[in-house]
Structures are given as C-alpha cells and as structure tokens.
N, C-alpha and C positions, 0 to 999 in steps of 0.2 A: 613076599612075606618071609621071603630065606634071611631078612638082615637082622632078626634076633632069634633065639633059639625058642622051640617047644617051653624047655626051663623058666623062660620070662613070664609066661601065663600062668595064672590061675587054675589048680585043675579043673578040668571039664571044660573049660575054654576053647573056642577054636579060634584059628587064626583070621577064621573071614567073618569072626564078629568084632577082636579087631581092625580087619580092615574095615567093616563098616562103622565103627566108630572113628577110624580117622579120617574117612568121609567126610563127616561132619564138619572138621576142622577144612577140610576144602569145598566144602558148601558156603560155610559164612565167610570165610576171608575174602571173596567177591563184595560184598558189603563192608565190611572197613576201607579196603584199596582204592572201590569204586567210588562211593558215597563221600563217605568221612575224608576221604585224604586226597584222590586224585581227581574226581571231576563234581561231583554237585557240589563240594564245600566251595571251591573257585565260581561257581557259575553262582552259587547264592549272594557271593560279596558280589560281584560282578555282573552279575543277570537280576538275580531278583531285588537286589537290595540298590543295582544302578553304583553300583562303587560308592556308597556314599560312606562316612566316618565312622556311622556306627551299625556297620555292616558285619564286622569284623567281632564285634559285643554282641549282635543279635545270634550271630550263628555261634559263636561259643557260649554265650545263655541258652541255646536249646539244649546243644549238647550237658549243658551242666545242671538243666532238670531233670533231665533223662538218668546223668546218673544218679540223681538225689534222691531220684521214685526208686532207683535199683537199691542202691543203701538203705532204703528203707523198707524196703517190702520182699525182697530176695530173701533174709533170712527166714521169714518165715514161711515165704513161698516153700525154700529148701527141707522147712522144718516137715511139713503138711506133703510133700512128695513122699519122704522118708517115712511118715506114718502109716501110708497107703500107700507105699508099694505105685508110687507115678508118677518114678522122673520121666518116661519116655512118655506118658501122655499128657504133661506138661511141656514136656520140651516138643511133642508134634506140636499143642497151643502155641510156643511161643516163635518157634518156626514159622507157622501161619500168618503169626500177628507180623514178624519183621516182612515177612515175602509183599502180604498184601501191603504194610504200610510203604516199603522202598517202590510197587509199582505204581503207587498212587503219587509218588512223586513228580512222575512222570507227566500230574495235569496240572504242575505249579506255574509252567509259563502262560496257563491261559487265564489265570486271575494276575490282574495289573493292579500297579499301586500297592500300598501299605496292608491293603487285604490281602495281598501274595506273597508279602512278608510273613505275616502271623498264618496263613495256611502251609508256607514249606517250615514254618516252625515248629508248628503242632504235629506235622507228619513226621519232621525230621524226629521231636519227641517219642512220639507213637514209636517207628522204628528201633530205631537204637536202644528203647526200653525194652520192647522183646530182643532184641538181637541178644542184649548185657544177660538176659534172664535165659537163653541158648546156652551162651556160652560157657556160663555158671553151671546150668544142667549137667551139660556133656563129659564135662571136668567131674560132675558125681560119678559118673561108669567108670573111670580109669581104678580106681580101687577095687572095682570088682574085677575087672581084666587081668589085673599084673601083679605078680609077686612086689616083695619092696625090694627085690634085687634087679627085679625085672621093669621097675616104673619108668625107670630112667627112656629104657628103648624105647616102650611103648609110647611114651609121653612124645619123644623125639620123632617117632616115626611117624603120628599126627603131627607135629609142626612141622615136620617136610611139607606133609599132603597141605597144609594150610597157604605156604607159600606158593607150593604149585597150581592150587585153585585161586588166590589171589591173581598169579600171575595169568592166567589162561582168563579169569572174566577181563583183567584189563587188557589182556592182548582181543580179545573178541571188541571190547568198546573200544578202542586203539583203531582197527579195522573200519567200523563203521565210520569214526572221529573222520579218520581220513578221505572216506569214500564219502561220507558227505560234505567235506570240506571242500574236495575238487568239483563238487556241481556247484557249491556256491549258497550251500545252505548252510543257517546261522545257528548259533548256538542253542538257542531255542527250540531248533527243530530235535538237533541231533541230540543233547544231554537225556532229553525224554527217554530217547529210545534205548541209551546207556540202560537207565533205570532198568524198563523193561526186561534188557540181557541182563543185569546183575539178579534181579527177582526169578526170573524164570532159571538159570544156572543154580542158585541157590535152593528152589526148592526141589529142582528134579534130583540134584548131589543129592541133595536129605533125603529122600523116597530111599535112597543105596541104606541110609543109617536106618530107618526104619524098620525096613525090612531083615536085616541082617544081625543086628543089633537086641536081643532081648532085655528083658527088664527081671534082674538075678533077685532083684532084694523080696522078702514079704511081707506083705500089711503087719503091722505092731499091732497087739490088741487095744495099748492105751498108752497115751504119752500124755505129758502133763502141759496141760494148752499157757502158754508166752507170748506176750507184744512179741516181736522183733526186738526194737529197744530195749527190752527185759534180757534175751536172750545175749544180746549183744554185750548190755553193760557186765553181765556174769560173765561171759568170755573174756572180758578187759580188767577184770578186778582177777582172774588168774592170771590171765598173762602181765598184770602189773612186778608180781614177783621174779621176775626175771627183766634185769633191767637191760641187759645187751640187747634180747631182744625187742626190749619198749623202743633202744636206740635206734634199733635197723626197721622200724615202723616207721618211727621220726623223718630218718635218713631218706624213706621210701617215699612218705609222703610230697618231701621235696623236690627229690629227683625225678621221680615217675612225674611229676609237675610238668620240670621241663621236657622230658620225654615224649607227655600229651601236646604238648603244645608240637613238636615236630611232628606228630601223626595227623592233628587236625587241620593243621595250617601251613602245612609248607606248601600245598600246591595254591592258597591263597595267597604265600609271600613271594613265592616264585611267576605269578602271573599279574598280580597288582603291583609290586617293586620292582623287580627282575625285570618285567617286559617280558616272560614266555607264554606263549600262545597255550590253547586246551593239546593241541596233539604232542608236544615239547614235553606239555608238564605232564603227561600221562607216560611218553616216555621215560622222561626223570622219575618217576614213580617206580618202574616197573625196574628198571636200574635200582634203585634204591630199594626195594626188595629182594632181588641177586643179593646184593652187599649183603643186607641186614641177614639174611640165611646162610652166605659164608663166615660173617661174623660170630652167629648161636654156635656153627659147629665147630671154629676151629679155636673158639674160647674157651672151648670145656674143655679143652686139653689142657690149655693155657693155664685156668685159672687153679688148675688140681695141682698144677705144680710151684707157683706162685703163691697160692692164697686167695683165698675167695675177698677179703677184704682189698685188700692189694690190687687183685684184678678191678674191682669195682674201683676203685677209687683211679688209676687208668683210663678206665672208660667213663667217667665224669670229669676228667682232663678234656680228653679226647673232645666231650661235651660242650666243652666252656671255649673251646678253641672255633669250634664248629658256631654257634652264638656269634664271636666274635667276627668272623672270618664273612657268616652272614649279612652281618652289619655292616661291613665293611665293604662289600664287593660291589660293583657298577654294571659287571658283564657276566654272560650268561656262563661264560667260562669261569669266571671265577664263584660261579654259584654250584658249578657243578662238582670243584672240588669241597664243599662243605656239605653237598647234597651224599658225596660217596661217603665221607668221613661218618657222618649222619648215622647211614645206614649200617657202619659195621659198627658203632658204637650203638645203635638200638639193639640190633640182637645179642651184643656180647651183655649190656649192661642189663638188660632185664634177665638174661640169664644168670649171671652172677647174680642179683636180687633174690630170686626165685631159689637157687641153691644155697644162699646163706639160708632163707627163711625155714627151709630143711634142715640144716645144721642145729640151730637155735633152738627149734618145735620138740620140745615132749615127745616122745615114740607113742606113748600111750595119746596124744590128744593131737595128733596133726591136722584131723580136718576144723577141730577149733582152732588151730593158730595160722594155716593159713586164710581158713576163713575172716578173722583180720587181718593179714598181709591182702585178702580181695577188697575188703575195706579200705587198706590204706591206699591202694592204686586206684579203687571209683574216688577217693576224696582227692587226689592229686589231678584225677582228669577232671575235675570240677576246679581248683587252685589254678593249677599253669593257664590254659587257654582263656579261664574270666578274666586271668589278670591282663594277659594278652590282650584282650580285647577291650579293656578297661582303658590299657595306656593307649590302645591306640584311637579312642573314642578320646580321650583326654589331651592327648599331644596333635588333634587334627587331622588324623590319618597318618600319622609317623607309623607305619611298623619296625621300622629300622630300632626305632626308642625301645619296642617293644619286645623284638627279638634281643638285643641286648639285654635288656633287662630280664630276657628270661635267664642267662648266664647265673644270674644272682641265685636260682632257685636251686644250679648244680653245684656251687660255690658253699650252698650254704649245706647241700648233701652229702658235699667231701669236709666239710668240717663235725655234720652229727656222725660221720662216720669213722672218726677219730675215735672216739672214746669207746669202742666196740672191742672186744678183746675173745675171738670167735674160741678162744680153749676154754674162756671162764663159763661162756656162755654155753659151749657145751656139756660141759659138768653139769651145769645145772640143769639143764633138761634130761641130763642124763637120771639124777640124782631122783628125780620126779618120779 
C-alpha cells in the first residue's frame, strides 16, 4: 500500500479499507475473463448451442438482457442504497446472486437439446445481472475513500488488483483445462468445474471486501421516491446543455460497442474461425490481459501529453486495424497479432473514455454525469455484440462478415469524435 501516499485518502481512512475495496476488483474480474470472454462464452457457441448459426445471437441476446435489466433498474437500486445507508448490503446481495448464479452454470451440460440453450441463458442472465449491479456498487465507495487528487491512484490501484484476479482465476482454470485434457476428458467435463473455481475464488476474494471495507455513508431521513426512467430522463435534460459532452456519450456509445464485442466474443471467434482449441484460447486471453494492463498504464502518460481526444482517436485506429486484420487472417499466428493490438488498445481506449468524461462532468454533479457515461457503456454492450450476432445469424455463420463490420462501429466513433472541442467543453462544466 506504499504506491500512493496517506494524502490520497480521505481522513480517517485507512489504507487496508482500501485494500479491501480493491479486493473486490480482483474478486469479480474472474467472472468477466472466465465466463464472458475466455471459456463458457466459446463452449456455449460450441458445446451448448452444437456450433449452430444462431449460437453466436443466442449468447449475445442473453448478455444484452442482462444489461437492459441493469439500465433499468440499477438507478434506482443505487438511489434506495443511498437512502439507507446499503451499498455494502446490497453489494453482499448481489455478490451472492453472481457467485451462486456462475456455479450453477456448471449443471448446463447436463440438460441436452434447446432446453440447455434457454437454461445457460437464463443463468448466464441471472449472473451477469448481479455481477453489472457489484460492480456499480463498489464504484459507489471510491468517493468515500479518496481525495479528488487522490482518485486517480486509488481507482488505478483497484484495476491492477482486478487484472491480477482475472489473471490468477484464469491461470487456476488454465491448470485444470490442461490437466484434464491430457487424461482425455471432454469439454463438458472440464468447463463445469472452470465455473466452480471462478464462483468459489470470487466469493472467498469478496469475504476480504467485506470484512474490511465499512459502509461510511448514513440513512437520509427522506428523499423524494423516482422511477429510474424519471430519474434518468432529469439527468439527460441537464446534461443536454453541454453538448461536447452529449458528443463523447454518442462517440461512447459506439466505440464501447465495438469494444464489447472484443470482450465477449473473441474467444468465440478465435475457436469457431481461428481453429484454437479451449487451452490456446484461454492462453490468448491471459496474454491479452498483460497487454490490456500495460496499455491503461503507460497511456495515461501518453494521453496527458497528447490530448485526451487525440489519444482516443489513436486507439480507435488502432481499433479498426485490429477488425480488419481479424478478418482477414487464416493462421493462429496471424490472429495473435490482432489479439496483442486488441488488448493494448482496450485498456488505453477505455481509459482515455473514462478520463475525457472527467474533463467534460461538472465538479459539482460528477456521479450524475458519469452515471450516464455507465449508461452509455451498458447501451453499447447491448449494440456491438446483438449486432454481431445478428450478422452472423444472417450471413450463415460468417463471423468474418461480422467482425468487419464491427470496424464500422469505431469508424463511426472517430468521426462523433471530431466535433468535441475538450477546452469548450471544459469551460462549460466549469461555468456550472
């Protein structure tokens, strides 16, 4: 805890409730790596769904209810913690609800047929809707932690802890992958038990955040009861006046598009097009979170000297190369240079996103305007991957058609991000 100073916290803060909130961030990142992106989203196109065409639409429709239930119900969820003083006993609820729904995934191989479709669909819903409603939580505690001089590190020194729990649940299913590969057991057997290590790592890390982590805020006596959608469209009719930042919503919308689509499917397009096997693609994963973590840290250098616009628009280059480059490749070698490019362009470009939307935000009204910038990124994970799965239900199984065409989504993000002029737009928040 020596890599930021005493200064960065909060008074009365200690440092090991920090750590225990960056816990957190390496509790669930087992759940994205694992799940979502390196072994069950491949074995559902491929195990539960048999490869068939609209395998690839099934599993990116689960994912894009899940986030439709979080856009629609998180605000108010967030609003009803705040009143009562319980984001830590909604975030233990929603920790429970991802733990139990990822280890229950673990009994999808034993329902065969189109009923083991819609049972890892509903599970994969269930989960991912508590996971979305964690990760939301835990992002409430960082303002009570950290100074605004000091957010930067504390924020950074959870996404470390996040990459190194991602990579540690995938190295442990890595491990197994392998070890029951060489006796000769099939996919079936071993993904289950992925599941189980991802569920059981994730909630014993959370027991750390628990424990350690108090709950600073206290009950309000009364606050004025709002839909969601209520509370939402009043958030959107202020931030309409500021139109740089309506831009970098826009710009967000589309790029975080294609973005999701690389988180959710690349170990789908690297094992059904590519030709790599589960223990391949699970390395490619783990590689590709190296990158993506060298990428967040040595971009914020980068971009502070550049321009935060500038920077972004770079790394949706970088984007649209990496699209193309997919499309295009035959060999595992040449997949694996668009897999590295991938990964240093995820952490640089969501970081540059994330630090514009700081630039642009009001000082007085930040958790309303990033609370739409979390808006724009669940609508874009619901955009990229349908579409994805739409072409490639529609072109016959072409994903080739369909990773191209996600190009179009970062093409169309470097042009809404033209018109963004980051000094006007500062002013203006300022002026606020």
């Amino acid at each position: 805890m020596a890599l930021f100073p005493q200064s960065a916290l909060q008074p009365g803060v200690r440092k090991r409730e920090v750590f225990g909130w960056a816990m957190y961030d390496f509790a669930n990142s087992g759940y994205t790596t694992v799940v979502i992106t390196a072994v069950f989203a491949a074995y559902f196109v491929g195990g539960i769904a048999q490869g068939a065409p609209w395998g690839a639409f099934a599993w990116t429709l689960a994912l894009s209810i899940s986030y439709g239930l979080v856009m629609v119900t998180m605000p108010a969820i967030g609003a009803w913690a705040d009143l009562h003083a319980a984001k830590k006993r909604v975030l233990i609820l929603a920790t429970s609800g991802c733990v139990v729904g990822t280890a229950a995934l673990a009994l999808t191989p034993r329902v065969d047929g189109f009923s083991g479709v819609l049972v890892a669909m509903a599970l994969v819903i269930f989960s991912n809707t508590f996971y979305s409603y964690g990760e939301s939580l835990t992002g409430a505690f960082l303002p009570e932690l950290a100074t605004a001089d000091g957010m930067g590190k504390v924020s950074g020194w959870g996404w470390g802890f996040g990459y190194i729990g991602g990579m540690l649940a995938l190295g442990l299913c890595l491990a197994y992958v392998l070890w029951a590969q060489s006796r000769g057991l099939p996919a079936a057997h071993f993904v289950p038990v992925t599941m189980l290590i991802t569920a059981v790592l994730y909630g014993v890390a959370a027991c750390v955040t628990f424990v350690l982590l108090p709950e600073r805020a206290v009950p309000q006596a009364r606050a004025e009861k709002s839909s969601a959608w209520r509370q939402l469209r009043s958030t959107f009719r202020e931030a309409r006046k500021y139109r740089d930042f309506m831009w970098l919503l826009a710009c967000t919308v589309s790029y975080q598009g294609g973005v999701a689509v690389a988180i959710t499917l690349a170990a789908i397009y690297a094992e059904q097009v590519i030709g790599f096997v589960p223990n391949e693609t699970m390395v490619l994963i783990f590689v590709l979170n190296i990158a993506a973590a060298l990428g967040a840290f040595v971009f914020g250098y980068w971009q502070d000297r550049i321009g935060h616009r500038r920077s972004l628009a770079g790394t949706l280059l970088a984007w649209i190369a990496v699209c193309v480059i997919a499309a295009s490749v035959t060999t595992k070698g040449g997949f694996w240079w668009a897999a590295s490019i991938a990964g240093l362009a995820m952490g640089s470009s969501q970081s540059a996103g994330r630090a514009m939307t700081g630039v642009l935000a009001p000082p007085g009204q930040l958790a309303e305007f990033f609370g739409l910038w979390t808006f724009a990124t669940r609508l874009a994970s619901i955009i990229g991957p349908l579409s994805y799965g739409l072409i490639t239900w529609a072109t016959g199984g072409n994903q080739r058609v369909a990773i191209l065409a996600t190009a179009v989504l970062f093409v169309a993000g470097l042009l809404m991000l033209l018109p963004i002029d980051m000094r006007r737009g500062r002013e203006a928040a300022l002026r606020a």
